[in-house]
N, C-alpha and C positions, 0 to 999 in steps of 0.2 A: 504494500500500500504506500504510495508515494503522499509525501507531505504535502500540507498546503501550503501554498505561497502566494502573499499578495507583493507583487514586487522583487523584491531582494529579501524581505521581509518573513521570517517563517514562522506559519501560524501554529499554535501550541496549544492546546483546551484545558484547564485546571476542572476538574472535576472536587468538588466542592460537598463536606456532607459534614452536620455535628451532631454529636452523642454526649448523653451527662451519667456518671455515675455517681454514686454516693463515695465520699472520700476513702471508709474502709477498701473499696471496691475499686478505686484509680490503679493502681499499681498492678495488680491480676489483668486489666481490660489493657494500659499500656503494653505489658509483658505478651500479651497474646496477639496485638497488632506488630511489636516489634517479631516477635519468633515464630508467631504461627502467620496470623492471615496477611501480613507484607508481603514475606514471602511465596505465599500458595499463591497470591496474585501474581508476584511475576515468574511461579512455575508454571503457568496456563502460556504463556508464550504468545500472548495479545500480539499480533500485528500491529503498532502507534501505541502500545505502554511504552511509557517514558519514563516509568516511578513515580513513587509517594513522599510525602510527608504527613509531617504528626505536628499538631501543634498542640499545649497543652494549658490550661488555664485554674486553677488551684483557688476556687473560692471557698466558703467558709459554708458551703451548705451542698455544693455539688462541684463535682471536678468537667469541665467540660473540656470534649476533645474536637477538634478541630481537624478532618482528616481531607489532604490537597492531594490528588492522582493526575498526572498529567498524561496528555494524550495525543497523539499527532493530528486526529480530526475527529468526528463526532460519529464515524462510520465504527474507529475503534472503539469509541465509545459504547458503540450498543455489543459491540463482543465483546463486553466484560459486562455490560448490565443486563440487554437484551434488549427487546422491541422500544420499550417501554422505558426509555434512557434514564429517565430523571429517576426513577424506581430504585432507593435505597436497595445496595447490597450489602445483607447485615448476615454474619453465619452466626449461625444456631448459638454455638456455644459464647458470644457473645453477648449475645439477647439479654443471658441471665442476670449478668452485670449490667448494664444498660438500664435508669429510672426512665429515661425520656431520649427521642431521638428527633430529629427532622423529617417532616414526612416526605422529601424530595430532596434529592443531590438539586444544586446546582452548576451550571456548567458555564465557564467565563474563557473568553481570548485571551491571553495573556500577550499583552502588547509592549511589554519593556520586560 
């Protein structure tokens, strides 16, 4: 799958999505995106994964996470989510830690 390009310019998709767990619970949901489901995501071998980030926020009643997946264009996009793009991809053993999520990825050009 060839990239997008406007110009000289190469387009990039941030795939966009947050989850809150209760602070006992932070540490078990980070440990499990860093070792389990980052990696199962780029053992799937998506055509335009580009990798993740984690961003992490430490408040005094929920911990919330902040999770950035980049993407070559929005075609790879649905091979990792499916038809139905914006549709949180949440695995099972997940869920359990998770109080609250978004009910939609959002998906942005990354333009710098």
């Amino acid at each position: 799958m060839r990239k997008e390009k406007r110009g000289e310019i190469e387009i990039v998709i941030a795939r966009i999505w947050h989850g809150w767990t209760k602070p006992e619970n932070a540490k078990a949901y980070e440990d499990m995106l860093r070792d389990e489901i980052f990696p199962s995501i780029a053992a799937r071998n998506i055509s335009g994964y580009r990798g993740a980030e984690l961003f992490i926020n430490r408040d005094t009643d929920e911990v919330q996470f902040v999770t950035l997946l980049r993407f070559d264009s929005m075609e790879a996009v649905k091979e990792f989510a499916g038809a139905d793009e914006g549709k949180p991809v949440i695995y099972p053993k997940a869920e359990a830690l998770l109080t609250r999520t978004d009910q939609r990825s959002r998906h942005y050009r990354i333009a710098i």
